[in-house]
C-alpha positions in Angstrom: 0.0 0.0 0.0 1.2 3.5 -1.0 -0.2 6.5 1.2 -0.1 10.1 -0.3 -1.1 13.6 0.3 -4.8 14.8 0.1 -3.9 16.5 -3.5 -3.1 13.4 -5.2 -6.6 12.8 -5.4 -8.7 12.1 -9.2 -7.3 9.9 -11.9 -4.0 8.8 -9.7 -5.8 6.3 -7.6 -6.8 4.3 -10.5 -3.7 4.7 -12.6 -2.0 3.3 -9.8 -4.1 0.3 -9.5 -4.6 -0.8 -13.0 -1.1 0.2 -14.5 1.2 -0.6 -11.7 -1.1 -2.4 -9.2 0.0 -0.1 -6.4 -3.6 0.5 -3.7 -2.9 4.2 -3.4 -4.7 4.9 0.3 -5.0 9.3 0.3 -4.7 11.0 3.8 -6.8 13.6 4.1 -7.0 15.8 6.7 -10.5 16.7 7.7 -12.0 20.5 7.4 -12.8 21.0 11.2 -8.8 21.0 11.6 -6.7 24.2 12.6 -3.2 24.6 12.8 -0.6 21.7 12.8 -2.5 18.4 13.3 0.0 15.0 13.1 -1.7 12.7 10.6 -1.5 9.0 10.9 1.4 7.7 9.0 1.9 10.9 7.2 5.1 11.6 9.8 6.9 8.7 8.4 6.9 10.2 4.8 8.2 13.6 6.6 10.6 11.8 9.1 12.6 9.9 6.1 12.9 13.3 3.8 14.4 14.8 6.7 16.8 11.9 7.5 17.6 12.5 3.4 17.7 16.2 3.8 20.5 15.8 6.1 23.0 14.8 3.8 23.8 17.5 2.2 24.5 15.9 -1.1 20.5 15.2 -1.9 19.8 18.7 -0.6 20.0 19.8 -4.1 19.4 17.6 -7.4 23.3 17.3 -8.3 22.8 14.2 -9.9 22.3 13.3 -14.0 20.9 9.8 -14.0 18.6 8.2 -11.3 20.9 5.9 -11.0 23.9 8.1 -9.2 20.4 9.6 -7.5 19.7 6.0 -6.0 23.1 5.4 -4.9 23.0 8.5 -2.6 19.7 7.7 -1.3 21.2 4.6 -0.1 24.5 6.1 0.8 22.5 8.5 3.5 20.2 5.9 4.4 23.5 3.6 5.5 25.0 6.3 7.4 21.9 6.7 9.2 21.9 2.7 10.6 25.3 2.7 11.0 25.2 5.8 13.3 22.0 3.9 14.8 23.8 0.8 15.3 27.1 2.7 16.4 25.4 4.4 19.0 25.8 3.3 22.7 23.7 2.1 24.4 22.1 2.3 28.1 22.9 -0.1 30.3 20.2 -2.2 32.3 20.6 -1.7 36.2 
């Protein structure tokens, strides 16, 4: 399953399903709604940009093919488990 924003709404939904059979669930938030609301599983989508968005590299779209592109996507994302798995941890008392 594929979750995306409230405006990919209309003919996406069923492109998605009949060309690339991909169930395309929309998030919407609702109209009673003011300010900054957390929508379910929408803060995964904004936690991994920002884990990209730290390497500085795919700040910017530096790279020609998509295939450099997916190389640094995976380049970040390794850094960021190997800092995970790097990282100390507490001890049980």
């Amino acid at each position: 399953m594929v979750r995306a924003d409230g405006g990919y709404t209309g003919t996406l939904v069923e492109y998605g399903f009949t060309v690339l059979s991909l169930v395309l669930a929309v998030v919407k938030r609702s109209d009673d709604m003011r300010g900054f609301v957390v929508l379910p599983k929408r803060w995964v989508v904004e936690r991994f940009f920002a884990h990209l968005m730290r390497s500085r590299r795919l700040v910017r779209d530096f790279e020609r093919s998509t295939g450099s592109a997916e190389v640094m996507v995976y380049w970040s994302m390794t850094m960021l488990m190997t800092r995970r798995l790097a990282r100390p941890r507490p001890s049980r008392a």
